[in-house]
N, C-alpha and C positions, 0 to 999 in steps of 0.2 A: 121699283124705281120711284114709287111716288112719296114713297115714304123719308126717303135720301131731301127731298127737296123741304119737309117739313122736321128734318132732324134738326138740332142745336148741335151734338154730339154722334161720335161713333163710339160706342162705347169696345172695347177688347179685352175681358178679364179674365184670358184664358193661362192656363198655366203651363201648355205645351203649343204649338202654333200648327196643329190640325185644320188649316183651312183659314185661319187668321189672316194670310199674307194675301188672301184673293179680297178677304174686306175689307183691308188696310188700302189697300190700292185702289178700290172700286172708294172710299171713302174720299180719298187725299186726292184722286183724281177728279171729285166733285167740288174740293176747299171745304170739306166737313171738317171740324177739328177732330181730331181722334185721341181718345184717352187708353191706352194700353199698359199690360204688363208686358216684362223683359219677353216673357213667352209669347205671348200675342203678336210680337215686332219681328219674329222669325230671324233677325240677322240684317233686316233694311236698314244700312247706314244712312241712307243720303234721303232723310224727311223731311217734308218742306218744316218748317217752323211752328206751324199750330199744328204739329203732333207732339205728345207727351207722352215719354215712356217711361213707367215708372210703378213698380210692384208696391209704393205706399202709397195709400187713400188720400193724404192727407194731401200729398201731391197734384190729386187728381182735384182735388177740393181749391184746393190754388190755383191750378188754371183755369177751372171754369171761374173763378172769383175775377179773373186778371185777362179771362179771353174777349178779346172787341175785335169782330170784324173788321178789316178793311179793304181796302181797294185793291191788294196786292197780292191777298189771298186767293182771287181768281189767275192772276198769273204765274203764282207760285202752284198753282192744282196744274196749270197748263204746260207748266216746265215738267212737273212731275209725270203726267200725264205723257208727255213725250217721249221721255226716258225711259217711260216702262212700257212703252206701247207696242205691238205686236212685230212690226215693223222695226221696230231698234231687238227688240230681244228673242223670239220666234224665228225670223226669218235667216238671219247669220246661222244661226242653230240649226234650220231645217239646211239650209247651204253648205254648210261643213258635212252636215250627214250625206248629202248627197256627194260628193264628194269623197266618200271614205269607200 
């Protein structure tokens, strides 16, 4: 955790998304920017805006050239961070199973 606080980047340069999708979210839920490939993003459509997905370097080399924190980024981690929280996505899930 201490280490999230002193990142610039999350970097993702995986080619399959073996466990990617838990540090993509643990990342975007802090307002870390995150730099991934297509395989690293597992299928997350809805990213706050300083994530970049993208299997060329060159890409990656551009956002960090073009990335400046702002003020909005802690709101946008907050939205995100709601959306995916245990409570919107665990619990419906564990409800349905009970249920069935």
């Amino acid at each position: 955790m201490e280490l999230y606080a002193a990142a610039h980047f999350a970097i993702l340069p995986f080619r399959y998304g073996a466990g990617s999708k838990l540090k993509l979210l643990e990342a975007c839920s802090r307002g870390i920017p995150v730099l991934t490939t297509s395989g690293g993003n597992c299928g997350n459509v809805r990213l706050p805006p300083f994530v970049t997905v993208s299997d060329d370097a060159c890409d990656w080399c551009i956002a960090i050239q073009n990335t400046v924190p702002n003020d909005q980024w802690a709101l946008q981690a907050t939205a995100f961070n709601n959306d995916y929280s245990p409570a919107r996505t665990i619990i419906p899930l564990l409800k349905l199973l009970e249920c069935a």
